[in-house]
MOPAC internal coordinates of N, CA, C and O (Angstrom, degrees):
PM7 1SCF
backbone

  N    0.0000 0     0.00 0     0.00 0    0    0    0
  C    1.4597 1     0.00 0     0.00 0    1    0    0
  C    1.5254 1   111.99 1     0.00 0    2    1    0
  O    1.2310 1   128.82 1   152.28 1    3    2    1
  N    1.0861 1   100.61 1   -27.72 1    3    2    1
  C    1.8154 1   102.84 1   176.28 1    5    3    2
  C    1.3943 1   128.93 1   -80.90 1    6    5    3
  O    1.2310 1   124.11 1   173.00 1    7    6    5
  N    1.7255 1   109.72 1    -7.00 1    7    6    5
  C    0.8635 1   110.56 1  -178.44 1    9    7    6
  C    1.7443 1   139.48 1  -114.84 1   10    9    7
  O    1.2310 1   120.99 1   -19.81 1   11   10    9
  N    1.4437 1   115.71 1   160.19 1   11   10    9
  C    1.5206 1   106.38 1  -133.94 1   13   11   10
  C    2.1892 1    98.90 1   -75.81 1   14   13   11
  O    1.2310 1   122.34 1   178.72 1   15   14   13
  N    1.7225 1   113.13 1    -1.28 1   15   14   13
  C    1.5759 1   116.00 1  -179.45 1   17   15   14
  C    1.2958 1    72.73 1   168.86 1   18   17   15
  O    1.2310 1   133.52 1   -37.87 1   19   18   17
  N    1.6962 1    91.47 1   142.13 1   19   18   17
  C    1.4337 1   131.28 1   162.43 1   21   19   18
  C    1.4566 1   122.98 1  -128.20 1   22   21   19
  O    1.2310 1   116.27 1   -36.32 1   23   22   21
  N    1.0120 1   124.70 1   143.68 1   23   22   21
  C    1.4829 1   146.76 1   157.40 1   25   23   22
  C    1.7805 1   141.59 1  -108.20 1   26   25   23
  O    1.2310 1   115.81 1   -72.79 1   27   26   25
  N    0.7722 1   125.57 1   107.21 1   27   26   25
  C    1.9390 1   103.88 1  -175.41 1   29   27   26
  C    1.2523 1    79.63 1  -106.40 1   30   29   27
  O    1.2310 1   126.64 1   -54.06 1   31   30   29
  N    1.6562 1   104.84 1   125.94 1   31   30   29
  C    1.5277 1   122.51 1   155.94 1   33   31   30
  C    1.6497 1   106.65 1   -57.70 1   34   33   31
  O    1.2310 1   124.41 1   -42.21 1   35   34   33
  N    1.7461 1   109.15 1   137.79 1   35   34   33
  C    1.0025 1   147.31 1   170.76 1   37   35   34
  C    1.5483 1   109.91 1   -32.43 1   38   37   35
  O    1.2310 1   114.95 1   -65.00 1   39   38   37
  N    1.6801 1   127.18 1   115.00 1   39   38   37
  C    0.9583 1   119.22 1  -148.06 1   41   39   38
  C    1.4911 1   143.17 1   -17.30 1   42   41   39
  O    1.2310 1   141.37 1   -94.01 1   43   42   41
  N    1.7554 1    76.13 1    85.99 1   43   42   41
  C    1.8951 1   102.01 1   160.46 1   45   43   42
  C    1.4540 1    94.97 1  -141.69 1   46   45   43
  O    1.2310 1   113.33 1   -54.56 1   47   46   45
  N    1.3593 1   130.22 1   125.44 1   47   46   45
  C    1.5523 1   149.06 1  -162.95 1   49   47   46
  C    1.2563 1    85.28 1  -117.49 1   50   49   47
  O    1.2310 1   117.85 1   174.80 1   51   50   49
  N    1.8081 1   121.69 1    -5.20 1   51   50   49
  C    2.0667 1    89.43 1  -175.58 1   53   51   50
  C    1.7407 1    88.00 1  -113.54 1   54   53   51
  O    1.2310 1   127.93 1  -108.98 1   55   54   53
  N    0.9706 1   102.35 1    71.02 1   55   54   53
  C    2.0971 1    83.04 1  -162.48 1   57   55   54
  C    1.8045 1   101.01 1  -177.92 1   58   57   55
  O    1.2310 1   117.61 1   -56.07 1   59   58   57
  N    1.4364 1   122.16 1   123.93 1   59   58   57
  C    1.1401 1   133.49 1  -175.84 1   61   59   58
  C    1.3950 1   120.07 1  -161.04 1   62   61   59
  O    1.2310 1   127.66 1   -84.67 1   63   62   61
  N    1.2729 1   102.86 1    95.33 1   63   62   61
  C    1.6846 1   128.48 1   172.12 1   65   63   62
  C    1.4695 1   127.39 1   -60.77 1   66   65   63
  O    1.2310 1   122.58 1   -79.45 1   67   66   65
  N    1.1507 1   112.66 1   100.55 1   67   66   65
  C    1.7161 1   119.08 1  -167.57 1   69   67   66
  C    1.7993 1   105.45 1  -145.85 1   70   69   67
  O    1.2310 1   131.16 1   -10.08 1   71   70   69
  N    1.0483 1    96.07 1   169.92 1   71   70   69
  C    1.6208 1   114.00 1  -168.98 1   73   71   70
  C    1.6737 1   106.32 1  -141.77 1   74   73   71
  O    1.2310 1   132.16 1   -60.37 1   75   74   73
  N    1.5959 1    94.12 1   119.63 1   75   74   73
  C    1.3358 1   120.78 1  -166.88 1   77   75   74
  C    1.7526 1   100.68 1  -117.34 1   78   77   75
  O    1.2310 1   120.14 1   -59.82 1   79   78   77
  N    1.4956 1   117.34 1   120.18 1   79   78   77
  C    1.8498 1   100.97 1   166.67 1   81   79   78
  C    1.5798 1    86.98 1    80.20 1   82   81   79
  O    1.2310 1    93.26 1   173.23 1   83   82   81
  N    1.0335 1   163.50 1    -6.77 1   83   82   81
  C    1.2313 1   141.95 1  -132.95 1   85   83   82
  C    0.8993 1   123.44 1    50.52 1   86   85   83
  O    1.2310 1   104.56 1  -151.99 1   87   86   85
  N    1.3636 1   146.12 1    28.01 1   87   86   85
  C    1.6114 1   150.15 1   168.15 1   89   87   86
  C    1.3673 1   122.12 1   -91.93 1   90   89   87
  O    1.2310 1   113.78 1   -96.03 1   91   90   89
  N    0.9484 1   129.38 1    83.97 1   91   90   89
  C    1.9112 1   110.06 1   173.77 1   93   91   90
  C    1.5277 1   106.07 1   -51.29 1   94   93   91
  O    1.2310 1   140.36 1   -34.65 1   95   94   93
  N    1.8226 1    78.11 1   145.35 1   95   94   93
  C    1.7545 1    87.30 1  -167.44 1   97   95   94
  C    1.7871 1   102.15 1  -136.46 1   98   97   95
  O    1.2310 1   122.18 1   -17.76 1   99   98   97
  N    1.2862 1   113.43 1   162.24 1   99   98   97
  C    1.9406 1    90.33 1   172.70 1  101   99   98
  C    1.7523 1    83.43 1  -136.12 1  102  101   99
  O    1.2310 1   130.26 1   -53.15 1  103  102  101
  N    1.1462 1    97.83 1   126.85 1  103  102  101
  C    1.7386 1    96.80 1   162.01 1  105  103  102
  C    1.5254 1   117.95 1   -83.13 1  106  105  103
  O    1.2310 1   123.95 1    -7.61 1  107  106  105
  N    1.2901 1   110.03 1   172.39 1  107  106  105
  C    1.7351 1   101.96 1   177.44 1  109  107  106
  C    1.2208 1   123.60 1  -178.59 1  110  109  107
  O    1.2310 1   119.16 1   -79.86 1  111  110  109
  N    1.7897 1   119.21 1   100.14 1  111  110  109
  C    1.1593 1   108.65 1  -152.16 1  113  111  110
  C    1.4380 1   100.33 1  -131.95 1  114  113  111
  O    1.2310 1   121.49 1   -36.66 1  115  114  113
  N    1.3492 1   114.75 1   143.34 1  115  114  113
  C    1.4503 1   149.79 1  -161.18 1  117  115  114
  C    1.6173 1    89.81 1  -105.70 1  118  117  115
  O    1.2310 1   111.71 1   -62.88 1  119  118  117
  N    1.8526 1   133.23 1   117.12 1  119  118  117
  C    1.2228 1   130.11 1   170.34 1  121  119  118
  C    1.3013 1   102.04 1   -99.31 1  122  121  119
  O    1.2310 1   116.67 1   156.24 1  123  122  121
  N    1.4821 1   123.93 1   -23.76 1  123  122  121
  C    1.5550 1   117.33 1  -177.57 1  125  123  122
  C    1.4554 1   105.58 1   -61.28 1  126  125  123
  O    1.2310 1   128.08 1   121.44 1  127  126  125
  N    1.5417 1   102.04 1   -58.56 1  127  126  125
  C    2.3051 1   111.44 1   175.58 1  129  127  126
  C    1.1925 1    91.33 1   -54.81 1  130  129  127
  O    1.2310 1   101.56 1   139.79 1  131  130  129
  N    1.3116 1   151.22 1   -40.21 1  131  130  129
  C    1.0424 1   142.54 1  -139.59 1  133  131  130
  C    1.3117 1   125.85 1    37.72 1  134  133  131
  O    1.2310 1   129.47 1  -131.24 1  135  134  133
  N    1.6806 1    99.35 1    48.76 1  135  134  133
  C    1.7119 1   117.00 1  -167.25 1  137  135  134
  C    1.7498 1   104.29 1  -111.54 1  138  137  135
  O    1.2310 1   108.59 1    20.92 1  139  138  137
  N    1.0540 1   138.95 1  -159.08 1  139  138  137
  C    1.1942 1   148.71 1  -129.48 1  141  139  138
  C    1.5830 1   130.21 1   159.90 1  142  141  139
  O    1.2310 1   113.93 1   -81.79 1  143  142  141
  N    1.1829 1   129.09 1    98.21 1  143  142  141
  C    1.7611 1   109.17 1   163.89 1  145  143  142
  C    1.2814 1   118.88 1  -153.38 1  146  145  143
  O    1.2310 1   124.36 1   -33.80 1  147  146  145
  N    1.2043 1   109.24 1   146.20 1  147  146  145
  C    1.6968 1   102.83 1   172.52 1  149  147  146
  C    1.5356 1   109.52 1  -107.43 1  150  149  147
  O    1.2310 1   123.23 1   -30.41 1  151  150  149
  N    1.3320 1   111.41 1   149.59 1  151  150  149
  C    1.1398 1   107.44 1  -169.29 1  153  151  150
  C    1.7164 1   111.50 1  -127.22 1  154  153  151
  O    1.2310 1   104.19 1   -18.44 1  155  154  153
  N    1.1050 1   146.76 1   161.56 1  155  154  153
  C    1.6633 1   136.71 1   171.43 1  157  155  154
  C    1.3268 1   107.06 1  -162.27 1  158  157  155
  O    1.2310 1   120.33 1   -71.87 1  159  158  157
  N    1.3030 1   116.97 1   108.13 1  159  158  157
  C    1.5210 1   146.37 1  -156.27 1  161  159  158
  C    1.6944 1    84.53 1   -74.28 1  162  161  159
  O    1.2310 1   125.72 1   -48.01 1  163  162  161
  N    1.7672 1   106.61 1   131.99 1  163  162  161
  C    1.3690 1   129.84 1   167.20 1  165  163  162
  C    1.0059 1   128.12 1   -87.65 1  166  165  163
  O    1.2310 1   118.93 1   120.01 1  167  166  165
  N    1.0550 1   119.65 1   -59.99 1  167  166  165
  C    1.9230 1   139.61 1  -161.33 1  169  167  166
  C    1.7870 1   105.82 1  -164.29 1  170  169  167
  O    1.2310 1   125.22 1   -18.47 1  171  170  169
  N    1.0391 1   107.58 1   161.53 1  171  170  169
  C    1.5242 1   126.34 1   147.90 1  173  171  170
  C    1.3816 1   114.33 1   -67.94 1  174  173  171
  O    1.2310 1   128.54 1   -64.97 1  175  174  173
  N    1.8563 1   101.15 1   115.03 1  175  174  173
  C    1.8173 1   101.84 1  -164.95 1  177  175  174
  C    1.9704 1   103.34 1   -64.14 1  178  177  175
  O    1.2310 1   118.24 1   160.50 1  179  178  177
  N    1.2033 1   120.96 1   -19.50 1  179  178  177
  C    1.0547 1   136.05 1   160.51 1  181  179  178
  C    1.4804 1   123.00 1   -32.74 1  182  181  179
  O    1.2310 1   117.33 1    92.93 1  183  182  181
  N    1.1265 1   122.68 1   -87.07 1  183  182  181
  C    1.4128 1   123.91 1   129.13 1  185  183  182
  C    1.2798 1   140.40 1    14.71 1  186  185  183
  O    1.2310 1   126.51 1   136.37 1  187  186  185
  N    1.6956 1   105.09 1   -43.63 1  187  186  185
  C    1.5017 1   113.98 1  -167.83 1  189  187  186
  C    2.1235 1    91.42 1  -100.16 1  190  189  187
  O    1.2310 1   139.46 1   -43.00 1  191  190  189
  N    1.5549 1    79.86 1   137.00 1  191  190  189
  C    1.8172 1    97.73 1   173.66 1  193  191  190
  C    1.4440 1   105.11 1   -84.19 1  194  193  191
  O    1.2310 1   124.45 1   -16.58 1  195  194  193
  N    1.5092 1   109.06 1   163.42 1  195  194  193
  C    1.2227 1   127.90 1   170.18 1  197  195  194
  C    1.2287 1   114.16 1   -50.22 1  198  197  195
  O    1.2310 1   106.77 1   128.53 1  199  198  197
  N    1.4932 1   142.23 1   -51.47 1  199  198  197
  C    1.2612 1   123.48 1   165.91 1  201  199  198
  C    1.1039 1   128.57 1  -102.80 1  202  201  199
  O    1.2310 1   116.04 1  -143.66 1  203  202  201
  N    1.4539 1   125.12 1    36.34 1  203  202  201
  C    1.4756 1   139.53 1   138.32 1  205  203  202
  C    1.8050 1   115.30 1   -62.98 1  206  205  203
  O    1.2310 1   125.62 1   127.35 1  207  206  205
  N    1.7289 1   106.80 1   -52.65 1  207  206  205
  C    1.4784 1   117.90 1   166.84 1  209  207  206
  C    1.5637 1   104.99 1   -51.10 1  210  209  207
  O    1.2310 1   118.87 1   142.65 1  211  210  209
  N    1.0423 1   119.77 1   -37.35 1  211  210  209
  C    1.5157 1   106.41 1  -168.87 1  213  211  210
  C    1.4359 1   111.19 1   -75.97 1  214  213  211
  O    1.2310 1   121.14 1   141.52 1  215  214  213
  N    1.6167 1   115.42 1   -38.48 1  215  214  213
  C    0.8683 1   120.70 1  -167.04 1  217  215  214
  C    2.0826 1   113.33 1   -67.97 1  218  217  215
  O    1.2310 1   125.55 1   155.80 1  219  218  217
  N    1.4100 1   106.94 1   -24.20 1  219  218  217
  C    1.1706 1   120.36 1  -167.13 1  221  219  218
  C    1.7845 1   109.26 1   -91.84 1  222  221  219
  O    1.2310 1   132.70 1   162.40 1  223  222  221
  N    1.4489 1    93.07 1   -17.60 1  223  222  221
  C    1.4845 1   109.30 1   164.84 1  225  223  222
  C    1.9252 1   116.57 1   -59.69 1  226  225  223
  O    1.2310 1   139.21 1   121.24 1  227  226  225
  N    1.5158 1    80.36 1   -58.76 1  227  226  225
  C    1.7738 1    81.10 1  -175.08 1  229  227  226
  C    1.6792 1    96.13 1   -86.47 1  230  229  227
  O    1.2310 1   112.06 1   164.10 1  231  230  229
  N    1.5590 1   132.57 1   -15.90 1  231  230  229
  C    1.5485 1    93.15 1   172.11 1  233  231  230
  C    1.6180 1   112.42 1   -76.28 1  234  233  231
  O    1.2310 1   117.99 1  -176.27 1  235  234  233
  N    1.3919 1   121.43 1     3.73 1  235  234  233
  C    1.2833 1   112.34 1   157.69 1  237  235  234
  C    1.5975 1   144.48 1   -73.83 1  238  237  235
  O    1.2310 1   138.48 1   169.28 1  239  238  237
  N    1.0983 1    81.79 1   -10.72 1  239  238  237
  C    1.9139 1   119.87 1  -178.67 1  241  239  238
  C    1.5935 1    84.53 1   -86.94 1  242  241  239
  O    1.2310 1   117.26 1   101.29 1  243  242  241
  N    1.4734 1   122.83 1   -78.71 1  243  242  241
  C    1.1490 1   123.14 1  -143.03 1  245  243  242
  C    1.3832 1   122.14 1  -103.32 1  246  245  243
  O    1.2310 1   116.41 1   169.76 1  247  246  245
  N    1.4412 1   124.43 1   -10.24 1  247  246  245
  C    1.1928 1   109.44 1  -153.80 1  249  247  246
  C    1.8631 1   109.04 1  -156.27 1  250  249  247
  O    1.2310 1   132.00 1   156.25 1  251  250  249
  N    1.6035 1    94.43 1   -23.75 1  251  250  249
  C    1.5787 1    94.74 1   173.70 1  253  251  250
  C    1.7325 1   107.11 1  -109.29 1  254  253  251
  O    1.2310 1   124.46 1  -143.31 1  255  254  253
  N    1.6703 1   109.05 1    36.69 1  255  254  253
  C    1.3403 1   101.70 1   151.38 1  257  255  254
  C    1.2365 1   141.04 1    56.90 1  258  257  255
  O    1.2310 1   103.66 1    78.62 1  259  258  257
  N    1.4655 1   147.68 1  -101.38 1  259  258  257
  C    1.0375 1   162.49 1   -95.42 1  261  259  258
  C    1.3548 1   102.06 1   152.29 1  262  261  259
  O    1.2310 1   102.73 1  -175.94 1  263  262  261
  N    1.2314 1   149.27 1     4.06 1  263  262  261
  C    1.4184 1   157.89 1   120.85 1  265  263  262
  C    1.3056 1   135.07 1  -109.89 1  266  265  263
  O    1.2310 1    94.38 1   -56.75 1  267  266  265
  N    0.9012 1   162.07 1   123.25 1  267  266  265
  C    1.3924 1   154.62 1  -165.05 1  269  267  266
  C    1.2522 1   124.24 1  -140.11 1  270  269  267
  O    1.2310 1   112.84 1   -33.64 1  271  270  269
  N    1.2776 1   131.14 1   146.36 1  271  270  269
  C    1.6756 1   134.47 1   158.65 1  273  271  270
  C    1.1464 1   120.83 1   -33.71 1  274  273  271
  O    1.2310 1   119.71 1   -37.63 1  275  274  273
  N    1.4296 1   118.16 1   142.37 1  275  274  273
  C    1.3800 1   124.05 1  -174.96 1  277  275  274
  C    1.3634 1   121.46 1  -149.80 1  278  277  275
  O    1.2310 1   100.00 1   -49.74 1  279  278  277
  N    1.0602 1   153.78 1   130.26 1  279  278  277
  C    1.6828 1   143.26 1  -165.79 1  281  279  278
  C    1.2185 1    91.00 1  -132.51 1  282  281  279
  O    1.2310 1   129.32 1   -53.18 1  283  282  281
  N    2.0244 1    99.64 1   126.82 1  283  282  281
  C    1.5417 1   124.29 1  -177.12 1  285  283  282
  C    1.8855 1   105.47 1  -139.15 1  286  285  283
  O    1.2310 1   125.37 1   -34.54 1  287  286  285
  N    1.0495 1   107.28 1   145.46 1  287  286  285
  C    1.3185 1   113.77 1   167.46 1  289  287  286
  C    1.8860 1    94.10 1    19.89 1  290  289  287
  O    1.2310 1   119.77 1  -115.05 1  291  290  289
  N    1.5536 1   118.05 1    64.95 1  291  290  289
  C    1.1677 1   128.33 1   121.72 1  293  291  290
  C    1.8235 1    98.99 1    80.62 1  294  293  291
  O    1.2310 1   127.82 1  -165.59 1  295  294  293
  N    1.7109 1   102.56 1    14.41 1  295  294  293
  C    1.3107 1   118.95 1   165.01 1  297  295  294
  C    1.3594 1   110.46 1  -117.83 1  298  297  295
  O    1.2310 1   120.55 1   -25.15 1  299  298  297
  N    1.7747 1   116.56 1   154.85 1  299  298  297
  C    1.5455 1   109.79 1   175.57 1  301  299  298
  C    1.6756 1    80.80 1  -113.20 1  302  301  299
  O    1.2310 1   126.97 1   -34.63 1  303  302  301
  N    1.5375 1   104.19 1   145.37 1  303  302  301
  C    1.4315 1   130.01 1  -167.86 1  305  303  302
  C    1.7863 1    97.60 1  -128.87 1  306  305  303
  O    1.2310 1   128.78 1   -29.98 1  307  306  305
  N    1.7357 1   100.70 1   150.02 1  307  306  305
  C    1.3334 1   123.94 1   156.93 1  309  307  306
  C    1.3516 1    92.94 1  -104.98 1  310  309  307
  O    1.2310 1   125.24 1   -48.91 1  311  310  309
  N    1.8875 1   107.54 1   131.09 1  311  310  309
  C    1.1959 1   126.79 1   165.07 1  313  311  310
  C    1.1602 1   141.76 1  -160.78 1  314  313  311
  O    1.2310 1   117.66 1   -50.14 1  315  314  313
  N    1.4905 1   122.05 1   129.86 1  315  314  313
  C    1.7010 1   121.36 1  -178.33 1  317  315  314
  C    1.4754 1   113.24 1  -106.77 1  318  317  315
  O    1.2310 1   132.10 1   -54.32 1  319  318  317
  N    1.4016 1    94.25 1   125.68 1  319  318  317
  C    1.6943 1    98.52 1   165.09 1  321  319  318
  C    1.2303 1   121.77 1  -114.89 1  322  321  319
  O    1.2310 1   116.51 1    -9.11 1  323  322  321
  N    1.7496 1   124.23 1   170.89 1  323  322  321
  C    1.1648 1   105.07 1  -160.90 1  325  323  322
  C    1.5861 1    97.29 1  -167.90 1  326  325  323
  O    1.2310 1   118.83 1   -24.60 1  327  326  325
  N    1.3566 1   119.84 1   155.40 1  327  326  325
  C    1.7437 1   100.82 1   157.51 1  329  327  326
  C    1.4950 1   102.00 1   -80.85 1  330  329  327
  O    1.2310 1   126.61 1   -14.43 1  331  330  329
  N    1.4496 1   104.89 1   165.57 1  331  330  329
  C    1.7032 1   137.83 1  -148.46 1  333  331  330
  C    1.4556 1    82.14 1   -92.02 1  334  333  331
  O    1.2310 1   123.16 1    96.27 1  335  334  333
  N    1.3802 1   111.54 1   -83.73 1  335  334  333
  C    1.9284 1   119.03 1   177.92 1  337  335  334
  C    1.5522 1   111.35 1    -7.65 1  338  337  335
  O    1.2310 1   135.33 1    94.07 1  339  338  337
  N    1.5304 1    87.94 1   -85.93 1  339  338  337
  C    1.6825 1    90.89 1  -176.36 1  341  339  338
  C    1.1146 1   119.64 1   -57.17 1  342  341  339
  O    1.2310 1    98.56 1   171.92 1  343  342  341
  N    0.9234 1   156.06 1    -8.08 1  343  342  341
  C    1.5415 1   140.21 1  -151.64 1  345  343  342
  C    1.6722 1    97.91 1  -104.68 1  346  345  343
  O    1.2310 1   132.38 1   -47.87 1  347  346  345
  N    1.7130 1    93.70 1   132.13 1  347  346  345
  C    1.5267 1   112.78 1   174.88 1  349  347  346
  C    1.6678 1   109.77 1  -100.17 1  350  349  347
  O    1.2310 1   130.00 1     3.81 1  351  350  349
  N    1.3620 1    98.31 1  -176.19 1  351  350  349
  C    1.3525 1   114.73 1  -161.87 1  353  351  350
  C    1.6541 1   103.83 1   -66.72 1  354  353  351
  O    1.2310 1   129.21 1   136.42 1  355  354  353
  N    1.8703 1    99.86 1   -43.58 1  355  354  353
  C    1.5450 1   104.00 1  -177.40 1  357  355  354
  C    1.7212 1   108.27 1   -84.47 1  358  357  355
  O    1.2310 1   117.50 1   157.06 1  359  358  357
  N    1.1638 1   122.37 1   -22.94 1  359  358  357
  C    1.4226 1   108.84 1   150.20 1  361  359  358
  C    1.3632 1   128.90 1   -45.25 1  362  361  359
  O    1.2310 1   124.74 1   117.45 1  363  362  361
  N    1.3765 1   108.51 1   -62.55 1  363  362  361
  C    1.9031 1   122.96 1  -173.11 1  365  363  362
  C    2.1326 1    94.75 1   -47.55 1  366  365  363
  O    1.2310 1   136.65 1   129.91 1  367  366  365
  N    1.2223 1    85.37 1   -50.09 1  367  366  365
  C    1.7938 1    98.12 1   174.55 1  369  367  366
  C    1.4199 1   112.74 1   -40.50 1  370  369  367
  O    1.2310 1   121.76 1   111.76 1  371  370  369
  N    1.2813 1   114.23 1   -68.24 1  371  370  369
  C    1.3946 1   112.17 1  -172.12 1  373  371  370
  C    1.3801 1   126.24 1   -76.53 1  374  373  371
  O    1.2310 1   129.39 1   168.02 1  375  374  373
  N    1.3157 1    99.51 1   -11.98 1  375  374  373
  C    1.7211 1   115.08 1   175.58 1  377  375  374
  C    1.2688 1   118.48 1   -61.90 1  378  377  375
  O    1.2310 1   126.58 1   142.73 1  379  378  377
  N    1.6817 1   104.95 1   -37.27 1  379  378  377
  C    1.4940 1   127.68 1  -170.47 1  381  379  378
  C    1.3922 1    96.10 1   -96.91 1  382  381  379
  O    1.2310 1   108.38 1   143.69 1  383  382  381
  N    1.3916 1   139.32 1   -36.31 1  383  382  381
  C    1.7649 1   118.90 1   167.62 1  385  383  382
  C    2.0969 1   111.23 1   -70.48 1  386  385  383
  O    1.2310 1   139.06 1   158.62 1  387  386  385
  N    1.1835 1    80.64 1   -21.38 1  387  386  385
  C    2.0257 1    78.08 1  -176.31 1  389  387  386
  C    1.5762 1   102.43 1   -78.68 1  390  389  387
  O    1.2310 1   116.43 1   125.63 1  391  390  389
  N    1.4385 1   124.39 1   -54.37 1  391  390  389
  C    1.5148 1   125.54 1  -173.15 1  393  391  390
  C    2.0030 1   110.11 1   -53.07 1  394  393  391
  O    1.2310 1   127.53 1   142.29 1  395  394  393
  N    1.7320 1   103.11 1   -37.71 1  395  394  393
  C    1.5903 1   112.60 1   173.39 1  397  395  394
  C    1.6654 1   111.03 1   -58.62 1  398  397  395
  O    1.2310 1   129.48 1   132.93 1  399  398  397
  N    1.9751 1    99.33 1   -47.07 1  399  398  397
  C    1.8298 1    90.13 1  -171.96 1  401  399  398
  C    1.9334 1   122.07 1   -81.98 1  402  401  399
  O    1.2310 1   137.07 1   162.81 1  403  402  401
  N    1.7162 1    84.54 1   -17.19 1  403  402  401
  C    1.6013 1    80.29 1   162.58 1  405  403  402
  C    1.5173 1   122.41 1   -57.18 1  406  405  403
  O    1.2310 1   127.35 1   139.81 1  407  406  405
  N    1.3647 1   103.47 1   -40.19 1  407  406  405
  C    1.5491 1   116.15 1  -163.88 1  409  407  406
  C    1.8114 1   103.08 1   -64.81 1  410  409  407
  O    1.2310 1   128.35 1   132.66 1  411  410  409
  N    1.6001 1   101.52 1   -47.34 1  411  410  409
  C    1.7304 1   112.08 1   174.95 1  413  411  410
  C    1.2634 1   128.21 1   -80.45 1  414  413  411
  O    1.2310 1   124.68 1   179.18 1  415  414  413
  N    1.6121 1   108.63 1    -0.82 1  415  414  413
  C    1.3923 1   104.54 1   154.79 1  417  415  414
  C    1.8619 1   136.11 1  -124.84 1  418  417  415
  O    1.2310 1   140.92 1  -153.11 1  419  418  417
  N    1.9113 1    77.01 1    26.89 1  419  418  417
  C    1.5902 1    87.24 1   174.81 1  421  419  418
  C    1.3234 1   110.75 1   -65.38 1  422  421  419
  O    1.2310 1   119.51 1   -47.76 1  423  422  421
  N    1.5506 1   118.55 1   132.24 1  423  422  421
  C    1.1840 1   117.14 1   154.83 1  425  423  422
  C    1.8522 1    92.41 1   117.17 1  426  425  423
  O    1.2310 1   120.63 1   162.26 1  427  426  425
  N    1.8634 1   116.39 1   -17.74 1  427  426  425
  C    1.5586 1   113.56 1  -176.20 1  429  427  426
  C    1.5296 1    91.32 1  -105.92 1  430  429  427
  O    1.2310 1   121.97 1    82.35 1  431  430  429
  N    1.1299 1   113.84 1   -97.65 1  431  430  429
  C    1.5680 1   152.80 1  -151.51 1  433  431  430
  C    1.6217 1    96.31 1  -103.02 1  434  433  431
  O    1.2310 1   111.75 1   136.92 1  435  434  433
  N    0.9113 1   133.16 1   -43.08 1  435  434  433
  C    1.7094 1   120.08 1   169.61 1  437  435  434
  C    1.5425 1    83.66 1    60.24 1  438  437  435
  O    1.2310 1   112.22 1   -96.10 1  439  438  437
  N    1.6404 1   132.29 1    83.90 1  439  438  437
  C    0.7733 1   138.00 1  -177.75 1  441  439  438
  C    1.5779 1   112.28 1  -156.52 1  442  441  439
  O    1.2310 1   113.71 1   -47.35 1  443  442  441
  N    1.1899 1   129.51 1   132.65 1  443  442  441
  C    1.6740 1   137.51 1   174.61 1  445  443  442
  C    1.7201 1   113.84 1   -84.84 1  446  445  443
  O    1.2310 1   130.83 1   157.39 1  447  446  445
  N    1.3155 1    96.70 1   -22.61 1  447  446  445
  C    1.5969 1   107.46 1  -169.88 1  449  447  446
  C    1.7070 1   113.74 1  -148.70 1  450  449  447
  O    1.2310 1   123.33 1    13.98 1  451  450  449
  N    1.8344 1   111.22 1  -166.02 1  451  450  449
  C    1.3419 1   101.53 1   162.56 1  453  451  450
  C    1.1068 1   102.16 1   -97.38 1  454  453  451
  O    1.2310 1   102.55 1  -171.07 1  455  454  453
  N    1.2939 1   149.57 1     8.93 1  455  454  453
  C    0.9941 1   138.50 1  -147.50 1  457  455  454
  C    1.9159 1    99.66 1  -119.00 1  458  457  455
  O    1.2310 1   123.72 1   -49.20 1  459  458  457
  N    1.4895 1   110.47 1   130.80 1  459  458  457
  C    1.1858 1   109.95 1   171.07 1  461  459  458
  C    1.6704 1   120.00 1  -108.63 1  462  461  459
  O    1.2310 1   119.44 1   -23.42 1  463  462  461
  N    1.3353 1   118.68 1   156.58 1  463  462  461
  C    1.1713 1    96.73 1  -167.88 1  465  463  462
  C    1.5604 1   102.80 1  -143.67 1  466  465  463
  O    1.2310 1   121.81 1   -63.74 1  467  466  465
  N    1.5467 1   114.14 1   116.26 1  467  466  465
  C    1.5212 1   121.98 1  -160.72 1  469  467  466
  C    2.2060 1   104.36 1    98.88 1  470  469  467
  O    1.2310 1   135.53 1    34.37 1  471  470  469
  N    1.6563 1    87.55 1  -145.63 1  471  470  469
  C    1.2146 1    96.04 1  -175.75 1  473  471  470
  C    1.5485 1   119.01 1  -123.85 1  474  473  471
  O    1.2310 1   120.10 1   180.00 1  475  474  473

């Protein structure tokens, strides 16, 4: 409901493509793991320099929280995972503003929130 267009790719029932903030995003949830994630493709991990990786290292430590960077099949991704069970409405919420501000502050603040956490 929060989000700005949706899609579920063509039989896949665990999988739903939508755009939140302007971000394409794909959710994707596993009920057997009873796991969860959204994911929103950044760059070509290719692309990314040696101290860009570093840098995305410690904003995972420090600063993107409750979502974090991830490099898959040769993409760098904003992403939150989660168990399926627990997760509330204002969780699912914040998952989807943290996975968007990672994505909008790649390259500044490498940040999910205002909030920093450590040093």
């Amino acid at each position: 409901s929060v989000a700005d267009a949706s899609v579920a790719p063509e039989g896949d029932a665990r999988s739903l493509q939508f755009s939140f903030q302007g971000v394409v995003m794909l959710l994707v949830v596993d009920e057997a793991a009873d796991r969860m994630r959204v994911v929103a493709p950044i760059m070509q991990a290719a692309e990314l320099g040696r101290d860009e990786l570093h840098i995305l290292m410690q904003a995972n430590f420090h600063t993107a929280l409750d979502s974090r960077y991830a490099v898959s099949d040769g993409v760098v991704y904003s992403v939150f995972i989660h168990p399926l069970s627990s997760l509330n409405e204002a969780q699912a919420r914040s998952a989807l503003e943290q996975v968007a501000s990672l994505v909008a502050t790649f390259g500044s603040t490498f940040s999910s929130t205002d909030v920093v956490f450590g040093g």
